[in-house]
N, C-alpha and C positions, 0 to 999 in steps of 0.2 A: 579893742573895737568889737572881737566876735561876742565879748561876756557883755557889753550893753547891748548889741544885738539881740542875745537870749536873754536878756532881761526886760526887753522890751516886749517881745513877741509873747513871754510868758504873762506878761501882765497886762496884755489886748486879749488873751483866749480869760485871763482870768475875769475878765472885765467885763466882757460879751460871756462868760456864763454865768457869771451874775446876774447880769443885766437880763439873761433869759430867761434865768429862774426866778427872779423878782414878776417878770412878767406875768410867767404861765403861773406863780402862785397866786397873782390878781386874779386873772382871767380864774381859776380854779375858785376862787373865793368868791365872787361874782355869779359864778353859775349856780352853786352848792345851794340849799336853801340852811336856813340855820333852827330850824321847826322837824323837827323828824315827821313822820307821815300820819303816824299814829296819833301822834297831838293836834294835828291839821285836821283829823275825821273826827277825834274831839270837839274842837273849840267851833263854835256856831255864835252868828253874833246877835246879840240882846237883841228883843225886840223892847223900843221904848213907850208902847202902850202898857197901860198898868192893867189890869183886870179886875175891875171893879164886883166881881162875882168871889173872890175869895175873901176879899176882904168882909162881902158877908158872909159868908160862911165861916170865916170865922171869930165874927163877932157874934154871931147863936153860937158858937162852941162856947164861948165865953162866956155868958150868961145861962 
C-alpha cells in the first residue's frame, strides 16, 4: 500500500513538472521574437511604386 502511495505521488510532482515546463516553454517561445535585431534595422519594406526616372536613365546608358 505505502510503494503505490510513492508511486503515485512521484508521478503527480512528475506530471505537474512537465506540465510546467511545457508551459513556461510556450510562454518563452511566444514572447522571444525569432528575427534577431540586427536583421529588423535591416529589412524595410518595398515601396511598390516603380520610378519611372531610372528606367530612363538607364536606357541613355544604353544607347
Amino acid at each position: 500500500m505505502d510503494n503505490e502511495r510513492d508511486l503515485l505521488l512521484i508521478s503527480l510532482f512528475t506530471l505537474f513538472t512537465v506540465s510546467f515546463w511545457i508551459f513556461f516553454e510556450l510562454i518563452k517561445t511566444t514572447k522571444t521574437s525569432t528575427v534577431p535585431a540586427t536583421v529588423s534595422k535591416i529589412l524595410v519594406p518595398l515601396s511598390p511604386t516603380l520610378e519611372t526616372d531610372v528606367f530612363e536613365s538607364l536606357e541613355k546608358r544604353s544607347l
